[in-house]
C-alpha positions as CSV (number, residue, x, y, z in Angstrom):
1,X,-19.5,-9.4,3.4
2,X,-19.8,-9.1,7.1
3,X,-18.1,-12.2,9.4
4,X,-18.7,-12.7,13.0
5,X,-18.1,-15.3,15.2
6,X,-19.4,-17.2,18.4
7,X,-16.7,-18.0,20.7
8,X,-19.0,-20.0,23.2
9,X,-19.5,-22.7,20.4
10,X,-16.2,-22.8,19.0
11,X,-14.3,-26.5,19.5
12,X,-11.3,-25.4,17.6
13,X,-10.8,-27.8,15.2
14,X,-8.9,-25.2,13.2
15,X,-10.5,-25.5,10.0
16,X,-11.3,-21.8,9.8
17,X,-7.7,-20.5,9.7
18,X,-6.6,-23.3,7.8
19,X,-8.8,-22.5,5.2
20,X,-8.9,-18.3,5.6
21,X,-5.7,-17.9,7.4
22,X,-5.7,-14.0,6.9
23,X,-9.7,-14.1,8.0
24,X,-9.5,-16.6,11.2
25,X,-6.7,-17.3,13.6
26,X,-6.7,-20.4,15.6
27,X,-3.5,-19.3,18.4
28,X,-1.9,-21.5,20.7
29,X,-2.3,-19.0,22.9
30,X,-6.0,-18.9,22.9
31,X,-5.8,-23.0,22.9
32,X,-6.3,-22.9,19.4
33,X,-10.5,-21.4,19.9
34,X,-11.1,-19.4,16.6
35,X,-10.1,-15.4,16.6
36,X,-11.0,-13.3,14.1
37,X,-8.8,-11.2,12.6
38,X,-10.7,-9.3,9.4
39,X,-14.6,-9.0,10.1
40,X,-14.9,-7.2,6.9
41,X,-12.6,-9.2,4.3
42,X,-11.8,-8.1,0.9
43,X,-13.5,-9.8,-2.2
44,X,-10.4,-11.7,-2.9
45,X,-11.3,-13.6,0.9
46,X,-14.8,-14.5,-0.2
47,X,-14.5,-17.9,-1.3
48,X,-12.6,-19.3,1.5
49,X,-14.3,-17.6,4.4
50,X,-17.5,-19.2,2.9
51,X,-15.5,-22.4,2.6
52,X,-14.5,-22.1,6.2
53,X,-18.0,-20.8,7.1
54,X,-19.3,-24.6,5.1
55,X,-16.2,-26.4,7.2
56,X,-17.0,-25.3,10.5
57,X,-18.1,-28.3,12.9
58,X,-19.6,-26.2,15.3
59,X,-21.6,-23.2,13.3
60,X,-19.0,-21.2,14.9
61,X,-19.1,-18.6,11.9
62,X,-21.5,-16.3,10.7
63,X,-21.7,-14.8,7.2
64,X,-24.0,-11.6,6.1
65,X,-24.3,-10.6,2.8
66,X,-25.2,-7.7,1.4
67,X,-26.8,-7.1,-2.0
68,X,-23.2,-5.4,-3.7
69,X,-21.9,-9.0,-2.8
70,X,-24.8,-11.3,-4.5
71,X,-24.7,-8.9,-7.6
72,X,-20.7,-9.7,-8.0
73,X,-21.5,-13.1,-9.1
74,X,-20.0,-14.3,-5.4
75,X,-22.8,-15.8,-3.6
């Protein structure tokens, strides 16, 4: 799994690091737009990095799969 992100449509609802907190950050700093922290998460991160991909308001996130992560069963 491969996660990028598009910055210039983010609204920062924080429903990305809400739901994949150690995949997306949503910092104060940055007035809560999405960073991301892991582009390449482990398989244990899957499920909520799609849920936050599904979550997103703004089709902020981006998610490529690659064949070793449909034949896990995780797609």
């Amino acid at each position: 799994m491969r996660v990028t992100i598009n910055p210039t449509t983010c609204i920062a609802s924080g429903n990305c690091g809400r739901t994949a907190p150690r995949v997306f950050a949503n910092r104060t700093e940055d007035d809560g737009f999405v960073s991301l922290i892991d582009e390449n998460p482990p398989e244990a991160e899957w499920a909520s990095t799609r849920e936050a991909e599904n979550l997103c308001p703004s089709a902020t996130i981006s998610i490529e799969e690659d064949d070793a992560d449909e034949v896990s069963g995780s797609a």
